[in-house]
DRENKOLVO-221046 format. One record per residue: residue number from 1; residue in one letter; x, y, z of N, C-alpha, C, O in turn. Coordinates in nm, 2 decimals. Layout:
// residues N
@k->NUM | r->a | nu->X | nv->Y | nw->Z | cau->X | cav->Y | caw->Z | cu->X | cv->Y | cw->Z | ou->X | ov->Y | ow->Z;
...
***
This chain:
// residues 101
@k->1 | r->x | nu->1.14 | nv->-2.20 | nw->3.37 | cau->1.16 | cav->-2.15 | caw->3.23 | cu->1.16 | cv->-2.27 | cw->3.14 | ou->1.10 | ov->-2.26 | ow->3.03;
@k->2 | r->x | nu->1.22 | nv->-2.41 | nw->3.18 | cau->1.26 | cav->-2.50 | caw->3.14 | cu->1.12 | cv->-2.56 | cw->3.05 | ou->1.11 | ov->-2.59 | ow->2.94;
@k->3 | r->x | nu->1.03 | nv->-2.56 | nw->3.19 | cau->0.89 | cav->-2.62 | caw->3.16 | cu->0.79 | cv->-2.59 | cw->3.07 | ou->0.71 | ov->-2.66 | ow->3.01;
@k->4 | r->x | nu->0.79 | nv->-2.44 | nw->3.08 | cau->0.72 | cav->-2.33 | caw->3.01 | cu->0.76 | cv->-2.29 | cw->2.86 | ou->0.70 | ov->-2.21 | ow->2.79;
@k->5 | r->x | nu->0.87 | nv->-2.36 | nw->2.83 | cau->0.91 | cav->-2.31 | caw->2.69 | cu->0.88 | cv->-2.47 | cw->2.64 | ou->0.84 | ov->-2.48 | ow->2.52;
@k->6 | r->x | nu->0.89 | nv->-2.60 | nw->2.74 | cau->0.84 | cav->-2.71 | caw->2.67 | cu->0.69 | cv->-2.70 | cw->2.65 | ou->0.67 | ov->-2.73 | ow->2.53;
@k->7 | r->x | nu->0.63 | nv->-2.69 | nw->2.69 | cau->0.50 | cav->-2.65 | caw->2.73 | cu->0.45 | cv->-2.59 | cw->2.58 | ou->0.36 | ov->-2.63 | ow->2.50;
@k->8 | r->x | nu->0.52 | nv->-2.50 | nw->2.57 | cau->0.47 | cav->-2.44 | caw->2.44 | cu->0.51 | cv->-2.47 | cw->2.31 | ou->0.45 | ov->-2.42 | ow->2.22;
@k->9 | r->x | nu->0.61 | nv->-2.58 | nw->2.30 | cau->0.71 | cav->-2.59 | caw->2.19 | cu->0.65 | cv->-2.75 | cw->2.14 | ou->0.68 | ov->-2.79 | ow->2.03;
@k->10 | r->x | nu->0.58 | nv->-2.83 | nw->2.23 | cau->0.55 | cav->-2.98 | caw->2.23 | cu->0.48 | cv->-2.97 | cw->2.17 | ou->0.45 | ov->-3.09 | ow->2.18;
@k->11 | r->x | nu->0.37 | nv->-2.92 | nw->2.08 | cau->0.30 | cav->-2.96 | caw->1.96 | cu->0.37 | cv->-2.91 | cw->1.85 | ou->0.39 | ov->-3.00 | ow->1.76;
@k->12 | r->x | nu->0.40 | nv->-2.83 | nw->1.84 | cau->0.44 | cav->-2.71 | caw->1.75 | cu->0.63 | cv->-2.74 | cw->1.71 | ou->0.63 | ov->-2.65 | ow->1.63;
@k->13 | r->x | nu->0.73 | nv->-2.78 | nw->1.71 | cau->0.83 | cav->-2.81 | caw->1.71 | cu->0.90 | cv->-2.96 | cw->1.74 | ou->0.85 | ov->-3.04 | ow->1.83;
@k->14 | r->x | nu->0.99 | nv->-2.99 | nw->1.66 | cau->1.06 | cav->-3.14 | caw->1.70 | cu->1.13 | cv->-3.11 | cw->1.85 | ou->1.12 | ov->-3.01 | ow->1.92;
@k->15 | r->x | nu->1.18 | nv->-3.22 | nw->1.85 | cau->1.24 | cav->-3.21 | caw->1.96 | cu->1.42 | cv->-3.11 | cw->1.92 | ou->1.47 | ov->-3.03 | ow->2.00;
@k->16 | r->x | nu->1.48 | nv->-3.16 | nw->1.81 | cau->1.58 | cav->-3.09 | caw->1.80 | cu->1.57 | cv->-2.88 | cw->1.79 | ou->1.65 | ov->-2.80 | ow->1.84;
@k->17 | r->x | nu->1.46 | nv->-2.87 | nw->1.72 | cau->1.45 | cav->-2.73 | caw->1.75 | cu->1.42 | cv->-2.66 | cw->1.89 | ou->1.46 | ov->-2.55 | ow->1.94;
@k->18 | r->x | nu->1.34 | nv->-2.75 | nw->1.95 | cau->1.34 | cav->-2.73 | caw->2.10 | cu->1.42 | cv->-2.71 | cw->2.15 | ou->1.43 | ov->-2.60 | ow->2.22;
@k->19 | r->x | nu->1.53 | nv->-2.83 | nw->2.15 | cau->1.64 | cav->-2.76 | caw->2.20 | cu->1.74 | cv->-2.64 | cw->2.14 | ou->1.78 | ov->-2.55 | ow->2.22;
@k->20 | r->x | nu->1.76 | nv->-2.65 | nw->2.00 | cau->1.80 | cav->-2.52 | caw->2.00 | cu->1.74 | cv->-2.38 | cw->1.99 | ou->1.81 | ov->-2.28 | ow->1.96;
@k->21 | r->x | nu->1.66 | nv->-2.38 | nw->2.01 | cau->1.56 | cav->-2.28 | caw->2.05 | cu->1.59 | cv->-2.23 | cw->2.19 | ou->1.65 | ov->-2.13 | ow->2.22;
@k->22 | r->x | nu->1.53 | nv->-2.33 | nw->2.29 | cau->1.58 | cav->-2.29 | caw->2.45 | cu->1.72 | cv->-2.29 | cw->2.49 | ou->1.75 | ov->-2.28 | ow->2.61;
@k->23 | r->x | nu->1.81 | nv->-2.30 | nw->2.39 | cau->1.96 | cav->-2.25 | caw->2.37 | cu->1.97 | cv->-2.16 | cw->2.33 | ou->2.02 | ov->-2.06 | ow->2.39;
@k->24 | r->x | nu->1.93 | nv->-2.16 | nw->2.22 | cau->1.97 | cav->-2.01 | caw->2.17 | cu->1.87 | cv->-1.88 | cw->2.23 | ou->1.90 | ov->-1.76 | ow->2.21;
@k->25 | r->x | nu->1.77 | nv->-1.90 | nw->2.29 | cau->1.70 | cav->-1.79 | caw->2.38 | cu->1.71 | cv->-1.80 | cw->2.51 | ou->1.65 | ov->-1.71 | ow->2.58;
@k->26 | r->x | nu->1.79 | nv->-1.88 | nw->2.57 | cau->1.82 | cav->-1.90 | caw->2.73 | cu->1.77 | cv->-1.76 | cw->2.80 | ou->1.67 | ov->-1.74 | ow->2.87;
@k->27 | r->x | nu->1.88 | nv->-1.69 | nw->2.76 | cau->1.93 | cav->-1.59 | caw->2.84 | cu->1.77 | cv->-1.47 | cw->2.86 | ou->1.75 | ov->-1.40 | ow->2.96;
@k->28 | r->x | nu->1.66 | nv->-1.47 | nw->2.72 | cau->1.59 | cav->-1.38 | caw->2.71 | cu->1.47 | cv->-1.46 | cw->2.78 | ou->1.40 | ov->-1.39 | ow->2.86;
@k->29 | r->x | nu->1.43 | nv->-1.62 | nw->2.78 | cau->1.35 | cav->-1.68 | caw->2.84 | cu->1.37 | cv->-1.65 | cw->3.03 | ou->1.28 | ov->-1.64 | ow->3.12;
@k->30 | r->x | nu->1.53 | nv->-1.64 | nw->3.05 | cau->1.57 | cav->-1.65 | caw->3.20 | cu->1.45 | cv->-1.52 | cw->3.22 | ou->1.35 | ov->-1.53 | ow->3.27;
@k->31 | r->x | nu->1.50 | nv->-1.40 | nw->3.16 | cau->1.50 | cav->-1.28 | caw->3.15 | cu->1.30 | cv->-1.29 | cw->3.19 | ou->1.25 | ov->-1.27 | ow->3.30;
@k->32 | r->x | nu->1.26 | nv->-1.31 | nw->3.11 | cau->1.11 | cav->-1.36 | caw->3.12 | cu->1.07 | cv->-1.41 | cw->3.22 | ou->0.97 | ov->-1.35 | ow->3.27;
@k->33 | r->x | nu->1.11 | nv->-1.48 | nw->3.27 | cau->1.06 | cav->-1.65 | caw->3.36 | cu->1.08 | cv->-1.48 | cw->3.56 | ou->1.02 | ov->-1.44 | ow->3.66;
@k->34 | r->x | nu->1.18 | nv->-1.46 | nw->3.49 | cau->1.22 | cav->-1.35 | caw->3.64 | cu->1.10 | cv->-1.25 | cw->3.64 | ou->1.03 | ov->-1.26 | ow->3.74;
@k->35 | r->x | nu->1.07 | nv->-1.15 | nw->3.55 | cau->0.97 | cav->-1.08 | caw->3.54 | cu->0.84 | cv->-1.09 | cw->3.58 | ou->0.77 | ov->-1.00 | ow->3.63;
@k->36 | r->x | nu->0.81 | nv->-1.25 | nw->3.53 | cau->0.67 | cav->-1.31 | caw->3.55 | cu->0.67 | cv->-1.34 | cw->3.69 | ou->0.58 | ov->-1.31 | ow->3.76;
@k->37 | r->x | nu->0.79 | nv->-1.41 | nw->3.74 | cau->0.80 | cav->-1.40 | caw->3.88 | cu->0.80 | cv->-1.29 | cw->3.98 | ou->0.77 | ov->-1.30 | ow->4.10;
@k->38 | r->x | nu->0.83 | nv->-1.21 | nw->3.92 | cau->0.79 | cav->-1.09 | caw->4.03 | cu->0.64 | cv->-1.01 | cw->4.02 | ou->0.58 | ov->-0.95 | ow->4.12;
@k->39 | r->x | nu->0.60 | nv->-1.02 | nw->3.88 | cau->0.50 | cav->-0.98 | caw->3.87 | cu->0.42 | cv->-1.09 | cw->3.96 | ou->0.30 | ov->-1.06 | ow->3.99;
@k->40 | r->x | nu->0.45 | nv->-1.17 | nw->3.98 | cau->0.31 | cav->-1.27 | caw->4.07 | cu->0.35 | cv->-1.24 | cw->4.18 | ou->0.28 | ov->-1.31 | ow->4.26;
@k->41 | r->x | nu->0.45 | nv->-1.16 | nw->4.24 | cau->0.49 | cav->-1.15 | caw->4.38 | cu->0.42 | cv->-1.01 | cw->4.44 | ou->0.41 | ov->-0.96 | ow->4.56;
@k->42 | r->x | nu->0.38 | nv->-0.96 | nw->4.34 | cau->0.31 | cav->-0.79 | caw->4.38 | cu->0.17 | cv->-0.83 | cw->4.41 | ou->0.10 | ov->-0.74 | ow->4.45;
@k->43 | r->x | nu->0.10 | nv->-0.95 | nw->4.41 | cau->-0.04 | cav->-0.89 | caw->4.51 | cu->0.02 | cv->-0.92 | cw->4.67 | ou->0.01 | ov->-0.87 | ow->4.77;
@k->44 | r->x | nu->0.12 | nv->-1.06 | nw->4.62 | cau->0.10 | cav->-1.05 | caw->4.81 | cu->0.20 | cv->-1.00 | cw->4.86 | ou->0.24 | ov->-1.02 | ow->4.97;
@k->45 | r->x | nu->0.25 | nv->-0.91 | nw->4.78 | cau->0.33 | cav->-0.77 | caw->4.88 | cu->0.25 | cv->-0.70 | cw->4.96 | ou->0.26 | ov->-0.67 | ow->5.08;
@k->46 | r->x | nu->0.12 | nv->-0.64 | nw->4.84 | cau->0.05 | cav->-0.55 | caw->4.90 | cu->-0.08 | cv->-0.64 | cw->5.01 | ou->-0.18 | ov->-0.58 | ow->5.05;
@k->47 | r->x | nu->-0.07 | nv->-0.80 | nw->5.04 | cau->-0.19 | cav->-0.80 | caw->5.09 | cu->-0.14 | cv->-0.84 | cw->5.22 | ou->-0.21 | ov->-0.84 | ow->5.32;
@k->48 | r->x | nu->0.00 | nv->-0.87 | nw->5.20 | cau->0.10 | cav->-0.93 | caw->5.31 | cu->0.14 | cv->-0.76 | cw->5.41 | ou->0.16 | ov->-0.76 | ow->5.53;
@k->49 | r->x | nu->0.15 | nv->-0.66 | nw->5.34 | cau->0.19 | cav->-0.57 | caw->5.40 | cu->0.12 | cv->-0.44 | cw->5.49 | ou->0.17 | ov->-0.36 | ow->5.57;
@k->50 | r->x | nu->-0.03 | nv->-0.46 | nw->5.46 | cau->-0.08 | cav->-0.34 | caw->5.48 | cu->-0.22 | cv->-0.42 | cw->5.59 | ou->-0.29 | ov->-0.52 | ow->5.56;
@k->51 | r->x | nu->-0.23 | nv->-0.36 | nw->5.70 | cau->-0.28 | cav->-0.40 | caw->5.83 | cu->-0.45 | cv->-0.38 | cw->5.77 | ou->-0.54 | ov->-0.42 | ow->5.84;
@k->52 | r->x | nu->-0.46 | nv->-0.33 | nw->5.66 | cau->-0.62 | cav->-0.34 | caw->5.62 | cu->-0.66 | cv->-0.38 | cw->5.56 | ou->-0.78 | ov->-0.37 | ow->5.53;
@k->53 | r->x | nu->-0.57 | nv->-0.47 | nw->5.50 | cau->-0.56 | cav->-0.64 | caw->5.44 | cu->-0.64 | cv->-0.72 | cw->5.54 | ou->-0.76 | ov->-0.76 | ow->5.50;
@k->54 | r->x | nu->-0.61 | nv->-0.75 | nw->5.66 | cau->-0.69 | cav->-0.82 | caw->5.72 | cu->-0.88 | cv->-0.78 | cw->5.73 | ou->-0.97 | ov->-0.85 | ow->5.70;
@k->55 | r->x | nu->-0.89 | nv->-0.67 | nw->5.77 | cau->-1.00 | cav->-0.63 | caw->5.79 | cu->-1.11 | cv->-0.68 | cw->5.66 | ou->-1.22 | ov->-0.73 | ow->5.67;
@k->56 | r->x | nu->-1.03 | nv->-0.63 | nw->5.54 | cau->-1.09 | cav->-0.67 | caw->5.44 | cu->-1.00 | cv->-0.80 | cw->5.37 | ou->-0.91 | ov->-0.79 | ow->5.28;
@k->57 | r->x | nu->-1.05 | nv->-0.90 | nw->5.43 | cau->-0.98 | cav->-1.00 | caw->5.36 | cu->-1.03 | cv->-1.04 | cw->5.24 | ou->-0.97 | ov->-1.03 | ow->5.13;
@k->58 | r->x | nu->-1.19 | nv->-1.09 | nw->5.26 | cau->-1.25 | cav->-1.10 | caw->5.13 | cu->-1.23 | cv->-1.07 | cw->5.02 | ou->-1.21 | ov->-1.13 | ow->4.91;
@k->59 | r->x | nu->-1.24 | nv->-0.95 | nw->5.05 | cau->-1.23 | cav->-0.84 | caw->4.88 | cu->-1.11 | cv->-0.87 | cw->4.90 | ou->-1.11 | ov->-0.97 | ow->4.83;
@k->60 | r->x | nu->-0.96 | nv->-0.86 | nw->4.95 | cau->-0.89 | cav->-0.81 | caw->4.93 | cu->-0.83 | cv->-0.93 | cw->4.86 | ou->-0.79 | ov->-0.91 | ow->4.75;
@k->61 | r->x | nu->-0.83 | nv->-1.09 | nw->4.91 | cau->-0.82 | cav->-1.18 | caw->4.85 | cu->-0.89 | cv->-1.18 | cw->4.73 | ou->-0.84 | ov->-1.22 | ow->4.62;
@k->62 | r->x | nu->-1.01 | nv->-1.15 | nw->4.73 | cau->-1.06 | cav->-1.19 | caw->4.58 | cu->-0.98 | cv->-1.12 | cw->4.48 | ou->-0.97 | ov->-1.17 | ow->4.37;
@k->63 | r->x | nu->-0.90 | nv->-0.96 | nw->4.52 | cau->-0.82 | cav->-0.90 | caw->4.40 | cu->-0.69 | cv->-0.92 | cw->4.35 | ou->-0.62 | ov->-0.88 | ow->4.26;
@k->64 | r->x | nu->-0.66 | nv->-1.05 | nw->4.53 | cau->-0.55 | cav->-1.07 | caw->4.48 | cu->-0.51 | cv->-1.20 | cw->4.37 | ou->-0.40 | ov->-1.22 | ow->4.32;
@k->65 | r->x | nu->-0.61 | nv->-1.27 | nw->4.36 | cau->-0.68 | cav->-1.42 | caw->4.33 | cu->-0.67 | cv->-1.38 | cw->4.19 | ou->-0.61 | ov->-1.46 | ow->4.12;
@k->66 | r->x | nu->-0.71 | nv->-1.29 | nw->4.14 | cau->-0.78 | cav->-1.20 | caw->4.00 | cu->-0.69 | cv->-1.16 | cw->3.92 | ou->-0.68 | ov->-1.18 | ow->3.80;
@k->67 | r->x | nu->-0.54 | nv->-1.07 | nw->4.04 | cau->-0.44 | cav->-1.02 | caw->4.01 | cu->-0.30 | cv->-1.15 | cw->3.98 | ou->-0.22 | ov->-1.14 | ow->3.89;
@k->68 | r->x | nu->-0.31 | nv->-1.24 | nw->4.05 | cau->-0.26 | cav->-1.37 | caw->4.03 | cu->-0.30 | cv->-1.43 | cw->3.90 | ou->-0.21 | ov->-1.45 | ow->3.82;
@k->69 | r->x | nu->-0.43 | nv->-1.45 | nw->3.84 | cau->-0.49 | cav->-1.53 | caw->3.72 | cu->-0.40 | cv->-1.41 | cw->3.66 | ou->-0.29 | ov->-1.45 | ow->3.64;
@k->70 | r->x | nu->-0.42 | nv->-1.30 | nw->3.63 | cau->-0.38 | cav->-1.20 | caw->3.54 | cu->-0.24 | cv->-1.25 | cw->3.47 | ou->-0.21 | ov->-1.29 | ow->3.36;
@k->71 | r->x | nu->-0.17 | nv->-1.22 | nw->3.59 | cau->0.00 | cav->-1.21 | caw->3.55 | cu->-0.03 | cv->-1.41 | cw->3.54 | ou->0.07 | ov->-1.43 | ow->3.60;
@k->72 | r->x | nu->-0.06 | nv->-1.50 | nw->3.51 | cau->-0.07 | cav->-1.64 | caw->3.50 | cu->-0.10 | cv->-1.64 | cw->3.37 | ou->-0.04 | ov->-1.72 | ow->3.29;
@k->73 | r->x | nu->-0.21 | nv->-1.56 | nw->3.33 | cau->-0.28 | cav->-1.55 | caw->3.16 | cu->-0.15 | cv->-1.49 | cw->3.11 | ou->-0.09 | ov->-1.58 | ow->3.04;
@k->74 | r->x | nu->-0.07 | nv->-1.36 | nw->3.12 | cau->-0.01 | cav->-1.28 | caw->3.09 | cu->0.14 | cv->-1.36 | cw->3.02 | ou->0.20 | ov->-1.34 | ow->2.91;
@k->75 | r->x | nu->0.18 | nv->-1.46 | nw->3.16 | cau->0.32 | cav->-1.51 | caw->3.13 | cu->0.32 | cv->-1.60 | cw->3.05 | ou->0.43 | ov->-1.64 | ow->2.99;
@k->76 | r->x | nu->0.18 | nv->-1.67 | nw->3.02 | cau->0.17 | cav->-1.79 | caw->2.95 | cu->0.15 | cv->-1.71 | cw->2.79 | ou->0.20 | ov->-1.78 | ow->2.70;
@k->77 | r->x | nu->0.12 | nv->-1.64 | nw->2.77 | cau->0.06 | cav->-1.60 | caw->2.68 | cu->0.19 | cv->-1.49 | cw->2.58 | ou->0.18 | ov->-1.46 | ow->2.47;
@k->78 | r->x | nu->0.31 | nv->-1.44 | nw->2.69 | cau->0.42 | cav->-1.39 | caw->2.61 | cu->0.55 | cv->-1.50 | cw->2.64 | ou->0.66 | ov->-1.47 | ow->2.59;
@k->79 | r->x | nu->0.54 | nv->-1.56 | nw->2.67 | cau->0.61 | cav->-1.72 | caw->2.65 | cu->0.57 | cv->-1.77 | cw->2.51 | ou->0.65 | ov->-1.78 | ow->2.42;
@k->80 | r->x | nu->0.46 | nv->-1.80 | nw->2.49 | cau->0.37 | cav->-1.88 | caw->2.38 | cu->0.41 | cv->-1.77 | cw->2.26 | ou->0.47 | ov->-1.82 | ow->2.16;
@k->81 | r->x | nu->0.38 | nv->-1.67 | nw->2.26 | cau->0.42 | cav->-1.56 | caw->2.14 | cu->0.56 | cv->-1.58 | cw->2.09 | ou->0.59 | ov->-1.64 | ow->1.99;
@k->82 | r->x | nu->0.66 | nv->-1.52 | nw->2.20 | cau->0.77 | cav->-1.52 | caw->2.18 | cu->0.84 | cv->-1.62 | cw->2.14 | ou->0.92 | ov->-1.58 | ow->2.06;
@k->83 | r->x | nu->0.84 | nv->-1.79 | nw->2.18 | cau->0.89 | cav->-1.87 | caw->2.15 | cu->0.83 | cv->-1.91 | cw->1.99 | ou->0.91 | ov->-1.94 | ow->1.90;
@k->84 | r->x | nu->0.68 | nv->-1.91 | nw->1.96 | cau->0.63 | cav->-1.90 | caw->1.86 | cu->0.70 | cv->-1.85 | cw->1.72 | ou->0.72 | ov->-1.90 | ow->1.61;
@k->85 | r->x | nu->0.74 | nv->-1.71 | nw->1.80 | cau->0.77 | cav->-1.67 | caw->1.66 | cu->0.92 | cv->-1.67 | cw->1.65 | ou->0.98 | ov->-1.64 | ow->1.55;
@k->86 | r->x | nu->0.97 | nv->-1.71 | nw->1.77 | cau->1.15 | cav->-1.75 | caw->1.70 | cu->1.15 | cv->-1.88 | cw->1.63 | ou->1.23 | ov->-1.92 | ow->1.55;
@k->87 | r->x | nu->1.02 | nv->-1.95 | nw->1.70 | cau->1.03 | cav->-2.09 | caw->1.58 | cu->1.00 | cv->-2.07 | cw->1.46 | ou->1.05 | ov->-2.16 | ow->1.39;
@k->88 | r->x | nu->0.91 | nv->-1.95 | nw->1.39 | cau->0.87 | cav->-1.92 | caw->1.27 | cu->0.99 | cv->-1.89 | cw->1.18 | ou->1.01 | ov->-1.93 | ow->1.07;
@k->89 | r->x | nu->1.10 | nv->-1.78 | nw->1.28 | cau->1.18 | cav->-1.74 | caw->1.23 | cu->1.30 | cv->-1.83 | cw->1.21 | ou->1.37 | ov->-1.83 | ow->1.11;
@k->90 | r->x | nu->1.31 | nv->-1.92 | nw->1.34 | cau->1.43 | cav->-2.04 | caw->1.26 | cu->1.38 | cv->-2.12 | cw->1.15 | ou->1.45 | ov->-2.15 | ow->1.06;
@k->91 | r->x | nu->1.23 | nv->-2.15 | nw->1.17 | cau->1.23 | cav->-2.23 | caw->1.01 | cu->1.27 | cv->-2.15 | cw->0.90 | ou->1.34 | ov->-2.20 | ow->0.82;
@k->92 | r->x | nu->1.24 | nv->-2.01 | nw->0.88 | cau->1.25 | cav->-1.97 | caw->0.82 | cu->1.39 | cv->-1.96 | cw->0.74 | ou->1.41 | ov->-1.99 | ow->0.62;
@k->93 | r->x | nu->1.49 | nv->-1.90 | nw->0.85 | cau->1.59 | cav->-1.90 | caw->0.86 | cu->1.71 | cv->-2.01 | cw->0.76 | ou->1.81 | ov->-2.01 | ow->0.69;
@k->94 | r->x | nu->1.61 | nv->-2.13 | nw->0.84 | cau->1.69 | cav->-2.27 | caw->0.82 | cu->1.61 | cv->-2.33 | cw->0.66 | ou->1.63 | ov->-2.44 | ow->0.59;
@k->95 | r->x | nu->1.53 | nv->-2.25 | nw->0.63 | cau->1.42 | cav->-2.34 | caw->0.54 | cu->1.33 | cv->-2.43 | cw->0.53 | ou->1.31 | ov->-2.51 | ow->0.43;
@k->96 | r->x | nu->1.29 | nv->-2.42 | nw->0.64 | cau->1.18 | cav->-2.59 | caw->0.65 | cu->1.04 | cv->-2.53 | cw->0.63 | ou->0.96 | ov->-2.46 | ow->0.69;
@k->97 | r->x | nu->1.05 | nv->-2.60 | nw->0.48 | cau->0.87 | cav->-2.54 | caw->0.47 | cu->0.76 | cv->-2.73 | cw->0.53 | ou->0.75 | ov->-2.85 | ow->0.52;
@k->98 | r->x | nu->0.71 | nv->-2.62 | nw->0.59 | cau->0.53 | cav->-2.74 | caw->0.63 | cu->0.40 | cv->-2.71 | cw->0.52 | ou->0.36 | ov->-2.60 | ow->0.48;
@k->99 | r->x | nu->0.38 | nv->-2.81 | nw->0.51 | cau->0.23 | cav->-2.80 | caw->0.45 | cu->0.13 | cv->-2.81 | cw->0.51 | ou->0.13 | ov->-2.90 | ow->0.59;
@k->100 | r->x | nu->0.02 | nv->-2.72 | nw->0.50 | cau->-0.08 | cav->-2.64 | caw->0.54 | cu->-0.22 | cv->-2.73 | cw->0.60 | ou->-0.32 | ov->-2.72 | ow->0.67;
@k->101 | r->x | nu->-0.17 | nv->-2.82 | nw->0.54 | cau->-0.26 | cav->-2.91 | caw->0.50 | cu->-0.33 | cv->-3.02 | cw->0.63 | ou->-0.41 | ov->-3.10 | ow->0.60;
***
């Protein structure tokens, strides 16, 4: 969670909003960081579980490869939003205007 909220906040934020950002959203990033983790655990449930997994490894790996990129695009991409716009909203909040420029 730790990484992933730096990850997105390191161009875009000082260092002090950073932190209070991944303070004040702890609990909803934990909440996140768990979801994304489970969602990357559902191909190899099903490739790990079912005896015709092997037969068809190929395909079955290539969907789970596909299904992995997915939830990878997915978590990065509602991390990036989310954190995004609580920083929009604390500036806002706090008043810090940027120029455009």
């Amino acid at each position: 969670m730790r990484l992933m909220s730096y990850d997105v906040l390191a161009l875009h934020a000082s260092a002090e909003e950073r932190d209070v950002l991944i303070a004040e959203h702890r609990w909803r990033l934990f909440g996140m960081g768990i979801i994304s983790g489970m969602l990357g655990a559902v191909p190899t449930f099903f490739w790990a579980t079912s005896a015709m997994a092997f037969i068809f490894f190929p395909i079955v790996s290539f969907f789970a490869l596909w299904i992995y990129s997915l939830v990878f695009i997915f978590s990065a991409l509602w991390f990036a939003h989310y954190l995004l716009d609580a920083l929009r909203e604390h500036r806002m909040i706090n008043g810090v205007v940027l120029n455009d420029a």
